[in-house]
C-alpha angles and dihedrals in degrees: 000000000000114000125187117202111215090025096171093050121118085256096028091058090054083051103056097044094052083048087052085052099060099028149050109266077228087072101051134081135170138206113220125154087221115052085183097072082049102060097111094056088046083052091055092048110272124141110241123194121175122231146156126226077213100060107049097204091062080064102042089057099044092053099053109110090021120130099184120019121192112213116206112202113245119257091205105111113229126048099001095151084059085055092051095053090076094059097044084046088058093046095051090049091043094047103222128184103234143013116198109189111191098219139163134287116280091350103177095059103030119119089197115128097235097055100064088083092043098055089046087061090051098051088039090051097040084056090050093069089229114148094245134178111199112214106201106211114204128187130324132232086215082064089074107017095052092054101050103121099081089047096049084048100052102027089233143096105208120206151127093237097113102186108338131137118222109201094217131181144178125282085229083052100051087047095050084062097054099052081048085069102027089058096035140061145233088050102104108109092026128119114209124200104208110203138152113260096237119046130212156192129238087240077050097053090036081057097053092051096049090046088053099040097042092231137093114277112162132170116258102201103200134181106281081246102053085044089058096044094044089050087052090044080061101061094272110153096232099254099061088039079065107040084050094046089047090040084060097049085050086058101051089040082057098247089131099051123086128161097189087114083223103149102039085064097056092045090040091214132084106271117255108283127230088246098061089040085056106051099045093055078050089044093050098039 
């Protein structure tokens, strides 16, 4: 039996769905703290439990029976490592077969922000003697389409990124990776870091948006200061004013860029291009 952690979530929805394409709904489990938002995959056959990275023993009960266990980092800002303990716990004393962590790109030598918990996980799941496979997640095209009004509004992309190319991809392509190792085999002890196969900049992606909409759109590169304060300005809490303003420096330092070519072989097909990211937010308003 497969089971995802964090199943209704914008990437643990992509997940389930590939997984329902290459096996039975009967082999497959997840793991939500709220069963109601899952009704429609209980409906189709798959095993809900409900559990809390926060409450242990809810973990400890959903992973029992399973033989490989996807754990979706938590979204939730703050102590996530402590959250993910809970999972990586269960799976040592279940002895699962294998525990695949969606975590960030290079995550061992990142100075992002973001990757400090995640880093923490993956020393914390390499001492449990749990046969593990880190997915390192990089950016996603959703980062930038999903947030396009204001652009559109104000012709500009604001950011701190310079120069930097962010090797970006699509949530459904980061999830097709994932169901590439959950239904497949060899991939236990490997570190995978998952990247778009054609990197840009933030003038690049300012470019793409004015070409598609038919109006001016630039980058406007600012102070990492003024960026935080204008994001703020915007209606940001502070902390993710933050984590936004320090992911940009780790772009232009090159953190977010990866040429492995990792993840177009798991998913044995090119990565979704900007373009096409681009022109379905258009597409949908």
């Amino acid at each position: 039996m497969i089971l995802v952690t964090g199943a209704t979530g914008k990437l643990g929805r992509h997940v389930v769905a590939g997984l329902l394409e290459k096996v039975p709904a009967s082999e497959l489990a997840i793991a939500v703290r709220s069963p109601d938002k899952a009704a429609d995959l209980a409906a189709r056959g798959v095993t809900v439990r409900q559990a809390d990275y926060l409450k242990p023993a809810t973990m400890e009960a959903a992973l029992a029976g399973a033989d490989k266990v996807l754990l979706i980092s938590s979204s939730e800002l703050g102590d996530r490592a402590t959250q993910h303990k809970a999972v990586v716990d269960a799976a040592r004393k279940h002895k699962v077969g294998l525990l695949a962590y969606t975590s960030i790109l290079h995550a061992d030598t990142s100075r992002i922000g973001l990757a400090a918990d995640h880093r923490t996980t993956e020393a914390y799941i390499r001492a449990a003697d749990v046969p593990f496979v880190f997915l390192r997640n990089g950016w996603y095209l959703e980062n930038y389409s999903e947030h396009l009004a204001p652009v559109l509004q104000y012709g500009a992309v604001l950011g701190s990124a310079g120069q930097g190319r962010v090797a970006a991809a699509a949530r459904a392509d980061y999830a097709a990776a994932a169901v590439s190792v959950l239904t497949g085999t060899g991939h236990a002890g490997k570190s995978y870091e998952l990247a778009g196969d054609v990197a840009f900049t933030l003038a690049e992606l300012a470019a793409e948006v004015a070409r598609q909409a038919g109006k001016p759109v630039v980058y406007n590169d600012m102070p990492v200061e003024a960026y935080r304060g204008a994001l703020q300005g915007a209606g940001l809490p502070a902390a993710y004013a933050e984590l936004l303003a320090d992911s940009d420096l780790g772009i232009a330092r090159g953190e977010l860029d990866d040429r492995s070519g990792d993840l177009h072989r798991l998913i044995n097909r090119p990565t979704t291009p900007l373009a096409d990211a681009i022109a379905a937010a258009l597409k949908q308003g």
